[in-house]
C-alpha positions in Angstrom: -3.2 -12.5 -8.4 -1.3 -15.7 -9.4 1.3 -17.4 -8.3 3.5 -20.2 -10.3 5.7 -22.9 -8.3 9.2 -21.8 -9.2 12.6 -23.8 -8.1 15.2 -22.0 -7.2 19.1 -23.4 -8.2 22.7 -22.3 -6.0 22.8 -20.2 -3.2 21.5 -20.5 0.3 17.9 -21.2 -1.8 19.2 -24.6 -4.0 16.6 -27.0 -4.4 13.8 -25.1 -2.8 9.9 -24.4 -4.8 8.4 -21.2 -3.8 5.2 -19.8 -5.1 6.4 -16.5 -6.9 3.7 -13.8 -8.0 3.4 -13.3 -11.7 2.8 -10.6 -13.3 0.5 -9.0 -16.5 2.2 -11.0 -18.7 1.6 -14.4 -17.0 5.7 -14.3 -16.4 7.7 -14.3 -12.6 9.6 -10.9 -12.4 13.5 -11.1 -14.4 14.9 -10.8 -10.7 14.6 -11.8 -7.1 15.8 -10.4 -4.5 15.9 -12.4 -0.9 17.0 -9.8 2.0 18.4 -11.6 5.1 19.2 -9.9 8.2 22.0 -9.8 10.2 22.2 -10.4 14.1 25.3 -7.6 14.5 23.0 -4.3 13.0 24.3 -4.1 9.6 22.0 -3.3 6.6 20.3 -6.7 5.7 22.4 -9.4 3.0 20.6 -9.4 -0.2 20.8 -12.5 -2.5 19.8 -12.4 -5.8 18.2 -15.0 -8.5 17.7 -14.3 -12.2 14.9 -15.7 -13.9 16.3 -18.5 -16.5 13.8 -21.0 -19.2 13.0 -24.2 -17.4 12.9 -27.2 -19.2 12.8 -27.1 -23.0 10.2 -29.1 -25.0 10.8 -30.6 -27.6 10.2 -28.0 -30.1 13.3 -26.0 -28.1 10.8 -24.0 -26.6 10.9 -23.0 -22.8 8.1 -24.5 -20.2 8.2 -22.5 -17.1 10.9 -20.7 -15.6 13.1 -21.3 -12.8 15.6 -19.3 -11.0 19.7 -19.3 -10.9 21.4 -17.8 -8.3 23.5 -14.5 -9.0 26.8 -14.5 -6.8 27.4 -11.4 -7.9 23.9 -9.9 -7.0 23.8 -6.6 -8.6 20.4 -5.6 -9.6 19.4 -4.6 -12.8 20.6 -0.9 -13.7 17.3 -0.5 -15.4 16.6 0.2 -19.4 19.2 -0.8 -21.9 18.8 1.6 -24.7 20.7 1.0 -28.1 23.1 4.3 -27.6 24.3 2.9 -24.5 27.8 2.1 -24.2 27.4 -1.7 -22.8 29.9 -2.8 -19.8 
């Protein structure tokens, strides 16, 4: 499989480059989820990133992808179909 140097921006991952897995499409997955463990027993912290457009070219088109943390960090709540009522 291949892998593409991504940055990550905020959170505890700011200014890091990690080699993320891409997938058929040649593109790094629309989320990221980063599950750190906790010393007292609880269920694991999980910190999320959403995939954003690089840097844009000249021709306003994206060149690679980095990703921005979500404070927030709920994960996607899967398809968005057109009869949905959108929150």
């Amino acid at each position: 499989m291949r892998s593409e140097n991504t940055p990550f921006v905020g959170g505890p991952l700011d200014g890091r480059v990690l080699p993320v897995l891409l997938g058929a499409t040649g593109q790094p997955p629309k989320t990221y989820e980063i599950p750190v463990p906790n010393d007292d027993g609880r269920p694991p912290t999980l910190y999320l990133y959403r995939r954003a457009p690089g840097r844009v070219g000249r021709l306003g088109l994206p060149s690679g992808w980095k990703y921005e943390y979500d404070p927030e960090g709920k994960p996607p709540g899967g398809p968005k179909w057109p009869w949905q009522k959108r929150s």
